[in-house]
Every structure is written in structure tokens, then in C-alpha cells.
C-alpha positions in Angstrom: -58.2 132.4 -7.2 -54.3 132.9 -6.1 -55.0 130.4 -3.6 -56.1 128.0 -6.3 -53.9 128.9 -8.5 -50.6 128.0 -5.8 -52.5 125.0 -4.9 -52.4 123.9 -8.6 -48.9 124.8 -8.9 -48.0 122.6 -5.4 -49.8 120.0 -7.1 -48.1 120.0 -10.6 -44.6 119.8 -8.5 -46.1 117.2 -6.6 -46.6 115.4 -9.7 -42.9 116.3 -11.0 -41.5 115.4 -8.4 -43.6 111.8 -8.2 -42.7 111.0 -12.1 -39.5 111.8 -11.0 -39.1 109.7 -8.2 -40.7 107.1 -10.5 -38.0 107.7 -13.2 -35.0 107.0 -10.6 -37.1 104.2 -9.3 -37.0 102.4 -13.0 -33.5 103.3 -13.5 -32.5 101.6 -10.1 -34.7 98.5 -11.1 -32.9 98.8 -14.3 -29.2 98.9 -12.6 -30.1 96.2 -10.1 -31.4 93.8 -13.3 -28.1 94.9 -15.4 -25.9 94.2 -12.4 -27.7 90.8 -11.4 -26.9 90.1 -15.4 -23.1 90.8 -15.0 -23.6 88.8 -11.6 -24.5 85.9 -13.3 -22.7 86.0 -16.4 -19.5 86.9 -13.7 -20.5 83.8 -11.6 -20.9 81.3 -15.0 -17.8 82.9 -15.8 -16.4 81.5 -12.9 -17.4 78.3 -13.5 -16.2 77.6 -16.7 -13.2 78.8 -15.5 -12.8 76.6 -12.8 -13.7 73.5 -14.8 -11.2 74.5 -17.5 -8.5 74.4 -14.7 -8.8 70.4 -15.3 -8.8 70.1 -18.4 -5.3 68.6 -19.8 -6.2 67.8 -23.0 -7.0 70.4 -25.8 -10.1 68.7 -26.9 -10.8 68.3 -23.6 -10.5 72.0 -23.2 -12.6 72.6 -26.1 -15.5 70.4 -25.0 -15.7 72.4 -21.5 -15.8 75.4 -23.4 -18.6 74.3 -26.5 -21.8 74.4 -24.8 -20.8 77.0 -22.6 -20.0 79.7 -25.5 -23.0 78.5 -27.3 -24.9 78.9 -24.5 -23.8 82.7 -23.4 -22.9 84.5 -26.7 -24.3 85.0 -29.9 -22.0 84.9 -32.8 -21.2 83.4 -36.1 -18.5 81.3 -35.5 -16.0 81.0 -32.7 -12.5 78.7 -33.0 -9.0 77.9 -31.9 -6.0 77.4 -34.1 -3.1 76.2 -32.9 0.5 76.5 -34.0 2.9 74.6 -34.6 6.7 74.8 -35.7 8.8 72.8 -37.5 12.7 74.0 -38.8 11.2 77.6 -38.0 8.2 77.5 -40.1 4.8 78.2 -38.9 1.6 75.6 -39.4 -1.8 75.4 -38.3 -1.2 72.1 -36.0 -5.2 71.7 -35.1 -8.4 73.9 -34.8 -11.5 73.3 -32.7 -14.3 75.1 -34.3 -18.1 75.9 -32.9 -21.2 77.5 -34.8 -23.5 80.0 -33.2 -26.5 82.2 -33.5 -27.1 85.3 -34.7 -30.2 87.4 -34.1 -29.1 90.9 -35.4 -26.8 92.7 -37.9 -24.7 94.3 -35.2 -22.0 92.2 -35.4 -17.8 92.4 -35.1 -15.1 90.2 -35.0 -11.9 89.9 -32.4 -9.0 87.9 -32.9 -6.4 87.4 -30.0 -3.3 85.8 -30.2 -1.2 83.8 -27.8 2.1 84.2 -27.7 4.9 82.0 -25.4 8.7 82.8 -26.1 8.0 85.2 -28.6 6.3 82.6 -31.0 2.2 82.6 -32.1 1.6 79.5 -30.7 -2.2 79.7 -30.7 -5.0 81.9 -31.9 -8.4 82.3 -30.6 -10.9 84.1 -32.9 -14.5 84.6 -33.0 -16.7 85.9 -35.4 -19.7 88.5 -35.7 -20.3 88.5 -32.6 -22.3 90.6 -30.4 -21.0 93.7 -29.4 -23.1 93.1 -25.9 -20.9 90.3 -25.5 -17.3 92.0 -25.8 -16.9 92.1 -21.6 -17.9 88.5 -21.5 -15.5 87.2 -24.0 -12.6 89.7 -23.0 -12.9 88.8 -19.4 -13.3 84.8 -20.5 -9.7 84.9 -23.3 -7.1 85.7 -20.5 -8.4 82.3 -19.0 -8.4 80.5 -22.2 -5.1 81.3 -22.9 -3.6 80.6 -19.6 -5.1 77.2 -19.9 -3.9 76.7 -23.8 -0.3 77.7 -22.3 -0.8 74.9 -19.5 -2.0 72.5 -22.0 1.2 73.4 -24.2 3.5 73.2 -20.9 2.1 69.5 -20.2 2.3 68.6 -23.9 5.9 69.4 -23.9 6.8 67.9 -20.3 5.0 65.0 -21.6 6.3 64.8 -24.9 10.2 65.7 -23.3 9.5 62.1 -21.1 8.9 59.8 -23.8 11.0 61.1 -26.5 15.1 61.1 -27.1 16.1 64.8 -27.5 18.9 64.2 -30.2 16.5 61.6 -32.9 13.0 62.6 -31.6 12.1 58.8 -31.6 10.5 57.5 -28.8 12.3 56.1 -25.8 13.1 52.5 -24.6 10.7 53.0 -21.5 8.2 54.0 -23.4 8.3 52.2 -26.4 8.7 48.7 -25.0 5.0 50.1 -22.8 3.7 50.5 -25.7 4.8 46.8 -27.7 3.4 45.6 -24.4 0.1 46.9 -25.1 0.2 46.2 -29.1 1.4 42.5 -28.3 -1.3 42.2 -25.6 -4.3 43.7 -28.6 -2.6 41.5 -31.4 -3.2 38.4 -28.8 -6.5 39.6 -28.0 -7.4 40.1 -31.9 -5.6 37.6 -33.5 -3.2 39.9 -35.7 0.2 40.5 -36.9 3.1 42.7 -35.0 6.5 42.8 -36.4 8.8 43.9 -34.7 12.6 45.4 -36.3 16.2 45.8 -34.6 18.5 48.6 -36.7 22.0 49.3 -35.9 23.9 51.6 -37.6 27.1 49.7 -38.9 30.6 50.7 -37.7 29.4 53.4 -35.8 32.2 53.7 -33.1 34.7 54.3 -35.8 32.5 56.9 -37.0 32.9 58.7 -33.7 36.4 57.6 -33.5 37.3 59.3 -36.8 35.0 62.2 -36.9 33.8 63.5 -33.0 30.6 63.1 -31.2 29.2 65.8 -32.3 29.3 64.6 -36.4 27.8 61.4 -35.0 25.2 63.3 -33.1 24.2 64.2 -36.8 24.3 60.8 -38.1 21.9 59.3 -35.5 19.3 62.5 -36.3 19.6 62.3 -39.9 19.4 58.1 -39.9 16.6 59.1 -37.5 14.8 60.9 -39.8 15.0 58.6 -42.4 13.1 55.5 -40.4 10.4 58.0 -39.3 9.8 59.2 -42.8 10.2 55.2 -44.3 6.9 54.2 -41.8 3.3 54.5 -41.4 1.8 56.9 -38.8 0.4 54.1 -36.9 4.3 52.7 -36.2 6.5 53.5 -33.8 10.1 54.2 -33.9 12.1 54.4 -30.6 16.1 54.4 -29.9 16.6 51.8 -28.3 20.5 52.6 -27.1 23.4 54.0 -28.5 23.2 53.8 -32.4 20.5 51.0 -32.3 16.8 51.7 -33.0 13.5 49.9 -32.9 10.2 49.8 -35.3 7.0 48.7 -34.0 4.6 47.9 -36.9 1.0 47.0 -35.9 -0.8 44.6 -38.0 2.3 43.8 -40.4 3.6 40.1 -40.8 7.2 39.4 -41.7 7.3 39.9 -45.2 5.3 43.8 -44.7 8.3 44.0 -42.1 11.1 43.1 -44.8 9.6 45.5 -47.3 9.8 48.6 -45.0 13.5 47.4 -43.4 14.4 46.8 -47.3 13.3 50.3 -48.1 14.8 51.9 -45.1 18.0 50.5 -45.9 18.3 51.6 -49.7 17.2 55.2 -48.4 20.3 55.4 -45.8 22.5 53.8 -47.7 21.5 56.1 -50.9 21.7 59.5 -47.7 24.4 61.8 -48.1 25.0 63.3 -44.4 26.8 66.6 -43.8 27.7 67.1 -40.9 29.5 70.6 -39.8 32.6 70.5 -42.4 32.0 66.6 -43.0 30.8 64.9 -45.8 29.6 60.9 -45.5 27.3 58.3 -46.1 26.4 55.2 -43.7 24.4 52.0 -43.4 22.2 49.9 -41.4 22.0 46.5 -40.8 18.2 45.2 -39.4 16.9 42.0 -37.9 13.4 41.1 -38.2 11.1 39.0 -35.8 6.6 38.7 -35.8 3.9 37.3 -33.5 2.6 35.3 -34.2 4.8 33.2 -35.9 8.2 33.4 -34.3 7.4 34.3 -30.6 4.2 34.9 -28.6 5.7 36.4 -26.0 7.7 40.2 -25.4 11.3 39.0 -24.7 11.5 36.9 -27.1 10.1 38.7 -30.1 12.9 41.1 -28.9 15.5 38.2 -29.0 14.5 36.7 -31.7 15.2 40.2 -33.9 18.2 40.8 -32.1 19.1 37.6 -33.5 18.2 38.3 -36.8 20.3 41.6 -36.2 23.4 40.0 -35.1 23.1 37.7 -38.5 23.5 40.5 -40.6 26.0 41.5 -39.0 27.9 38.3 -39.4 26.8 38.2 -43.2 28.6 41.4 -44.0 26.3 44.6 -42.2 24.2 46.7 -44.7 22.0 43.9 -44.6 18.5 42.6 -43.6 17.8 39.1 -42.0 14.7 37.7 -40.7 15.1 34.8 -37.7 15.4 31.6 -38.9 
């Protein structure tokens, strides 16, 4: 009986032991399948990362990303704002936005800000999400964000190339490109351009009597006023010194006068200040249009300097259109 008893007992360890063994087995079957998961996930991770690296566009960005969070999270919603700032205030500039999925109630939100020279520039949020997804989406932000700051860095290189630093209108380079391309689509389309020379009058004695740096402030503020006096679709570029040009797409000569006329009235009607100066200028503008007065680049630009140089003649505060 003893001997059948220890043999019972041998077995029953036998058998502990086995469902032991078994137990570990699962458990290592279980790790290896968790850690082919985070192998995967790490390797798409990769990926996405690497295709991002491209991307110099925010949308651009943002389409690289879609299917990729839709397709390895679950969540509610997931977006990017971005920032912008204009005389120190803070607005929402754009914001890419995806749905999701949700399968369960276990849900959370993160929000994760980006911040370049100690300014919010961008925000990246997504919500109820998955609390099995946290690792994912913590180890894919950092590379969002250092892509969002690249995309910002190019913006800003990019926008620092085409645009005059004192008016923030665009530059001659760049805006006679682009009335090469608008005059090549109005040909091609059969529509209006016009086309407007400005020049601030008596400007040299401005400088003369007051310093640079007071007509520094007059070309911003004069500046300002063309920008706000157009359409979004127009383009206003300094062409040199205190002279500026308007591009306006699909506008004949009497759209053109209408805006110069209304520029005009607002910066003659502008008081300036400018450090412990007080003063008000004006403008004189020449008008020219394709495709009634020129068909071709230089002399649409002629013809308005022209125009320009006859309001001069007639007084200055003026606006002329060739003859």
C-alpha cells in the first residue's frame, strides 16, 4: 500500500510539474505573440516614420498619416491644430481632422503640444482612445512633431524667399513669376488681368525730413493698406524702393480703377505714427489690362508705368489708366 501510495504521489507531481511546464509553455507563446505585436507595430512604426520624412507639405503630412492611424488605433477622433500668430495673438491657423472606431468604453484622451521658441505653435490631440494604444501613439508624437517643426522651418524659409521683410508683400522675383503664369492662364482662358503701378508721392523728402526708420513705417503701414484694399486671389508685391505692384486676376480696367480709387482714398484718409511723428501721405497709381492694352509681360508693365508717370505729371495723389 505505501508503495502505491508514493507511486500515486510521484505521479500527482508528475502531473504538477507537467501543467506547470504547460503553463510557462502558454506564457512563452503568449510573450513571443505580444512581442511579434510590438514587432510589427514597431516596424509599421518605422515606416510611417520614414515616409513622413518626405512630406513638405502639412496636408501632405496629414495624408501619410490618415490611413495609417485609422488603420492601427482605435479612437474617436484624432486631429492637428496649428497656430498661428499675428501682433502677438494666438489663432487656430488650420486643423486636419480624422474619425475612428471604437469597440469598447475604455477610452482616454491625450493632448500634446508643440512648442518652438517658447510659442504653441501646433497641437496634436486625439480622443477616446484606447488605452492599448498609448505606446503606439507616444512612440509615433515625437515624430510628428519633429516633422510639423520641419514643415514650419520650410514654410518660413520659403515664405522668408518670396516676401519683403519690412511690407510683407511679395517680392519682384517672385511676383513678376507669378504675372507670368497668370498672363500665360488669362491667354490660355481668354480672361482679364490688370495689372497696377503705386508710388508713394514725395517719398524721398519724407526720408529727407523725418529718417529711415519713420519711412520704414510708412512703407509697412501704406503696405498694409493695399493688402487689406484687395481680394485674396491678388497679389501685392514691392516692386522697389516706395513703389508697389497689384496683380488682379480676372479684373478688366474699370474693376482695376475701382480698387486703385479705393486704395487711394484709404491712404490718403491714414493717419501714420511713426515713433514721435505724426503724418499722412499719398499714392499715385497707373493702371494697364490684357487684353486690351498689351498681350504681352513687358509691356503691360510699361504701359502702367506709363499710366504711373501721368499721374505724376497731373499732380500725384492721382489715378490714371494708359491712354
Amino acid at each position: 500500500m505505501r508503495k502505491i501510495a508514493a507511486l500515486k504521489n510521484k505521479l500527482k507531481r508528475m502531473e504538477d510539474r507537467r501543467a506547470g511546464l504547460s503553463r510557462r509553455l502558454d506564457n512563452i507563446k503568449q510573450e513571443k505573440l505580444y512581442l511579434e505585436r510590438k514587432l510589427i507595430d514597431l516596424s509599421k512604426l518605422y515606416t510611417i516614420t520614414k515616409e513622413m520624412s518626405f512630406d513638405i507639405r502639412f496636408n501632405e503630412l496629414f495624408s501619410s498619416l490618415e490611413n495609417f492611424i485609422k488603420d492601427n488605433f482605435q479612437f474617436e477622433k484624432f486631429k492637428i491644430i496649428l497656430f498661428k500668430y499675428e501682433n502677438g495673438k494666438r489663432s487656430v491657423d488650420k486643423v486636419y481632422e480624422i474619425g475612428g472606431k471604437i469597440e469598447d468604453r475604455s477610452r482616454d484622451i491625450i493632448a500634446i503640444p508643440l512648442v518652438m521658441r517658447r510659442r504653441v505653435i501646433s497641437e496634436i490631440l486625439i480622443e477616446n482612445i484606447n488605452k492599448d494604444d498609448y505606446d503606439k501613439f507616444l512612440i509615433l508624437t515625437p515624430q510628428v512633431t519633429l516633422q510639423i517643426e520641419r514643415i514650419k522651418l520650410f514654410d518660413e524659409i520659403e515664405r522668408l524667399s518670396i516676401m519683403d521683410g519690412l511690407t510683407g508683400t511679395y517680392l519682384r522675383r517672385y511676383f513678376l513669376e507669378r504675372l507670368k503664369e497668370e498672363l500665360s492662364r488669362a491667354q490660355q482662358y481668354n480672361m482679364d488681368i490688370a495689372f497696377i503701378m503705386a508710388d508713394l508721392d514725395y517719398f524721398k523728402k519724407c526720408n529727407d525730413n523725418f529718417g529711415h526708420l519713420v519711412g520704414d513705417v510708412v512703407l509697412k503701414e501704406v503696405a498694409g493698406i493695399l493688402k487689406q484694399n484687395v481680394r485674396e486671389i491678388d497679389l501685392v508685391g514691392r516692386f522697389g524702393g516706395e513703389e508697389f505692384c497689384i496683380l488682379l486676376p480676372e479684373a478688366n480696367k474699370a474693376d482695376a480703377y475701382a480698387v486703385a480709387e479705393r486704395i487711394r482714398k484709404a491712404v490718403e484718409g491714414y493717419t501714420i505714427k511713426a515713433y514721435d511723428e505724426t503724418l499722412v501721405v499719398t499714392i499715385s497709381m497707373g493702371i494697364s489690362s490684357f487684353p486690351k492694352d498689351s498681350r504681352v509681360l513687358d509691356k503691360l508693365i510699361e504701359d502702367a508705368d506709363i499710366a504711373l508717370y501721368e499721374a505724376k505729371r497731373q499732380g500725384r495723389n492721382k489715378v490714371c489708366l494708359v491712354s
